[in-house]
BATI-825199 format. One line per 8 residues: their letters; for each residue z negated, y, x of C-alpha. Coordinates in Angstrom, 1 decimal. Layout:
residues N
A	Z/Y/X; ...
//
This chain:
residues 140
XXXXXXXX	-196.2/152.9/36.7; -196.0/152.0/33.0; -194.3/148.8/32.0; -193.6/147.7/28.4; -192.8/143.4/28.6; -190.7/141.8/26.2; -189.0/138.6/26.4; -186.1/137.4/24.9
XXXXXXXX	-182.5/138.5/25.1; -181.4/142.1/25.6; -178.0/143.8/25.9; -177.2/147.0/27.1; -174.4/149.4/27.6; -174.6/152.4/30.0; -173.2/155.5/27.3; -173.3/158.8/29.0
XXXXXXXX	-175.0/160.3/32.5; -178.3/162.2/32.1; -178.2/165.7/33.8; -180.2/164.7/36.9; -179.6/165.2/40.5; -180.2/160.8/41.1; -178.0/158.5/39.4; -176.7/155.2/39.8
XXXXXXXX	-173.0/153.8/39.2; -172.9/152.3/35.8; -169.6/151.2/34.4; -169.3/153.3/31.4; -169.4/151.4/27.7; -169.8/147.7/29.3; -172.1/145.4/27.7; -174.2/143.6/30.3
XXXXXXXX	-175.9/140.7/28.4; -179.2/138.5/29.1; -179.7/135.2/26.9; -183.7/134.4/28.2; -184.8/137.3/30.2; -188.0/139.7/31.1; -187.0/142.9/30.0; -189.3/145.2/32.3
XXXXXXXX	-188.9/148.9/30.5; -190.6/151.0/33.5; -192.1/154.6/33.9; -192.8/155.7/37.5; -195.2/158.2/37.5; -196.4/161.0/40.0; -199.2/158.9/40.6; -197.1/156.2/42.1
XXXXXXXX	-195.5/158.7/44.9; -196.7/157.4/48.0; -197.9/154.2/47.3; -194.3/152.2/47.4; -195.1/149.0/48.4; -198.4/149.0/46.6; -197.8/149.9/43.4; -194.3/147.7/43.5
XXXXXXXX	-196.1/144.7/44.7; -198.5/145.1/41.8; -196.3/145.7/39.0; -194.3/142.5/40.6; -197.2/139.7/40.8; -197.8/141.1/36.9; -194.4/140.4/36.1; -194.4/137.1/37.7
XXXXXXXX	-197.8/136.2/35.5; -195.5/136.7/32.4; -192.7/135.4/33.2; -194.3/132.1/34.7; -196.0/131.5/31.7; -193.0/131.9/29.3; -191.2/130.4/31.8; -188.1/132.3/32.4
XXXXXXXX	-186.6/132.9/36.0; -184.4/136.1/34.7; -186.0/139.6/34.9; -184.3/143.2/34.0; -185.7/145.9/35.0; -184.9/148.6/32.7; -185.4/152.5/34.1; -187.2/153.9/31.0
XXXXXXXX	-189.1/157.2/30.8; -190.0/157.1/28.0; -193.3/154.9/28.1; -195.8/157.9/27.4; -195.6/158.4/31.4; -198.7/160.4/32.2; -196.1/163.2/34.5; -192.8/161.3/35.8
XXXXXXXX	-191.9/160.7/39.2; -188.5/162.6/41.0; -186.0/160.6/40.3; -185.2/159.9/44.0; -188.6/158.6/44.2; -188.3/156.3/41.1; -185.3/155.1/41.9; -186.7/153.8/45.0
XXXXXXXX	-189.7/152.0/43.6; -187.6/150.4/40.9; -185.6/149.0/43.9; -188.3/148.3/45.3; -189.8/146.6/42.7; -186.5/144.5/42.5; -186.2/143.3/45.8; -190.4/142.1/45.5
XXXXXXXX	-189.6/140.4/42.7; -186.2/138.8/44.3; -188.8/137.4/46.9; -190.6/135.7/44.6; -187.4/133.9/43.4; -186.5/135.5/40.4; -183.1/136.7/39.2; -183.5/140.1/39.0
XXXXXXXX	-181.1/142.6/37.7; -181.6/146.5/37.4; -180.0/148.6/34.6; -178.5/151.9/36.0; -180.8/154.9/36.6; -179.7/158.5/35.4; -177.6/157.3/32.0; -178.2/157.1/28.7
XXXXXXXX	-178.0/153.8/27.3; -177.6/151.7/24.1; -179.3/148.3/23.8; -180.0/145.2/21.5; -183.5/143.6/22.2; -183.7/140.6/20.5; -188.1/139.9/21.1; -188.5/136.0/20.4
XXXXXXXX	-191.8/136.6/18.5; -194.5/134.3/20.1; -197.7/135.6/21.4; -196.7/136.2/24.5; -193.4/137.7/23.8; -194.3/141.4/24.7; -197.1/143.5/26.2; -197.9/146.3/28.4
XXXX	-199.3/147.1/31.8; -200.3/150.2/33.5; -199.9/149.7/37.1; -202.5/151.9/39.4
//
C-alpha cells in the first residue's frame, strides 16, 4: 500500500463514476468538507492481496504516528491510484482493505471518514505548510 499524508483541510466532490466493476455510492456534485483533517491518499497494491489485516493494521499505527503528533483526531481516507502503485489491486480487494483500514483506525479513536471508491473526484487540499504537514509511506 502507498500512502501520500497531508494535513490540513481538504474538500471533495465525487464528479463522475469510473468504468469499474466496484463502486461505492457517492452523492453526485456534493462537497464534503474537512477543516483539520489527515488526508490519507492510498494505493493498494497486488502486493497487499492477502495480507488484510496486516498490511491495514500497519498503514493504521502509521497514520496514528502522524496524526498524534500534529494532533488531529479527523482522518480521510482518500481511494487514490494514482500514487506510482507498483501493479494495483482488484478493486473488490481494495475496497476492502480501505475498509479495513477505516474501521482499524476507528478503533484507535479517530474520526474516520472514507471518500467513495470507483468515481472521479474534484478536490481542494489546503496543506498547512509545517514540517510535518505531508509525507509518504510505503506500507509492506
Amino acid at each position: 500500500m502507498r500512502l501520500l499524508i497531508f494535513h490540513g483541510k481538504l474538500a471533495y466532490k465525487a464528479t463522475e463514476p469510473v468504468k469499474i466493476s466496484v463502486r461505492d455510492d457517492a452523492e453526485e456534485g456534493v462537497w464534503k468538507e474537512f477543516e483539520n483533517c489527515l488526508t490519507a491518499f492510498c494505493a493498494v497494491e497486488t502486493s497487499d492481496e492477502g495480507r488484510l489485516s496486516s498490511i491495514a493494521g500497519k498503514a493504521a499505527l502509521e497514520l496514528q504516528i502522524v496524526a498524534e503528533r500534529v494532533k488531529v483526531k479527523e482522518i480521510v481516507v482518500y481511494p487514490h491510484a494514482h500514487i506510482f502503485a507498483r501493479k494495483l489491486a482488484k478493486p473488490k480487494y481494495a475496497v476492502r482493505m480501505l475498509q479495513t483500514l477505516a474501521e482499524e483506525l476507528g478503533k484507535l479513536g479517530f474520526t474516520v471518514h472514507i471518500a467513495p471508491f470507483g468515481w472521479y473526484k474534484a478536490f481542494r487540499l489546503e496543506c498547512l505548510g509545517h514540517p510535518l504537514a505531508e509525507s509518504g509511506r510505503t506500507i509492506d
